[in-house]
C-alpha positions as CSV (number, residue, x, y, z in Angstrom):
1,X,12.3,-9.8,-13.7
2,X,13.6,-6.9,-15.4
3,X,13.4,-3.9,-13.3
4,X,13.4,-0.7,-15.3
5,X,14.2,2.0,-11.9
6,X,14.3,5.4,-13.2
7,X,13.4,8.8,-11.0
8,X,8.8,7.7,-11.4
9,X,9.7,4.2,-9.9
10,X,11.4,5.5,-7.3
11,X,9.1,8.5,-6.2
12,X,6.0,6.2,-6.6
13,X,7.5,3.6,-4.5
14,X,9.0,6.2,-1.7
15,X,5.3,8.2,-1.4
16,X,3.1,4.3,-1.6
17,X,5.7,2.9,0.8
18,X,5.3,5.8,3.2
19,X,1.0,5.2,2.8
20,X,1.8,1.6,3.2
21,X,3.7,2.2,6.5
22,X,1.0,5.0,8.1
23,X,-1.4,2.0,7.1
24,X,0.6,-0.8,9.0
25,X,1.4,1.3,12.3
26,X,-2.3,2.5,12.5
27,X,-3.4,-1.4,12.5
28,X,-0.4,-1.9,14.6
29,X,-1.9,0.5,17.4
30,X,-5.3,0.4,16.9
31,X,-5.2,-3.5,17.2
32,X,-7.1,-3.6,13.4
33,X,-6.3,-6.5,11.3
34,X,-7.7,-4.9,8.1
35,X,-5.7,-1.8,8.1
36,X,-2.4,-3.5,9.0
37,X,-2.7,-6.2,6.2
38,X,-3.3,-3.2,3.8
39,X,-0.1,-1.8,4.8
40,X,2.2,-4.9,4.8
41,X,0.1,-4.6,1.1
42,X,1.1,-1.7,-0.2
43,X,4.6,-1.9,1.3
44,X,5.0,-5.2,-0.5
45,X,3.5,-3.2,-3.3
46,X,5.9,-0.5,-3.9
47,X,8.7,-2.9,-3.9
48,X,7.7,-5.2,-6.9
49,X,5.4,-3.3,-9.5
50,X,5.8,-0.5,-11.9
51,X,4.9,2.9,-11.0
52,X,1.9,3.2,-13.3
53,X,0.5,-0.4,-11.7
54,X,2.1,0.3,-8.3
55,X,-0.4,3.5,-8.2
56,X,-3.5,1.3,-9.4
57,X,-2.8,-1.6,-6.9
58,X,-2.3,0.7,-4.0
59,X,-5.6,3.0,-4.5
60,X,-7.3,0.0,-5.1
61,X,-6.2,-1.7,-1.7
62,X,-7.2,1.8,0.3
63,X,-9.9,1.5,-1.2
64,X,-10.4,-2.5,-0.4
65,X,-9.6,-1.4,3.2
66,X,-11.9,1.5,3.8
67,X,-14.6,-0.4,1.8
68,X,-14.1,-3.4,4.5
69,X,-14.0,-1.1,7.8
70,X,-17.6,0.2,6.5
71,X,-18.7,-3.2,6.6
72,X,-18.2,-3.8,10.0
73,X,-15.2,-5.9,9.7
């Protein structure tokens, strides 16, 4: 894996690692499972991806989480 860090990768992964970790420590205290998956999620996400696809993958799992609290679960 060829990792091309330049000054996007690392400001994408610092502001979807800091989402990621407001995610996690809300589950944490609220007792959620959703929202704290979705942070381990998007903190495993900032770490692996480009910054293009780390922005895609990390709305899309905010929205997979809020979708999935709307439901009920």
């Amino acid at each position: 894996m060829n990792f091309n860090i330049n000054e996007h990768f690392l400001w994408a992964s610092l502001i979807w690692g800091a989402v990621g970790s407001g995610y996690f420590i809300y589950g944490w205290r609220q007792r959620a499972s959703i929202p704290l998956v979705a942070g381990v999620a998007l903190t495993a996400v900032s770490f692996f991806l480009p910054a293009l696809w780390m922005t895609l993958a990390s709305i899309a799992i905010m929205v997979a989480a809020w979708w999935l609290l709307k439901q009920g679960y």
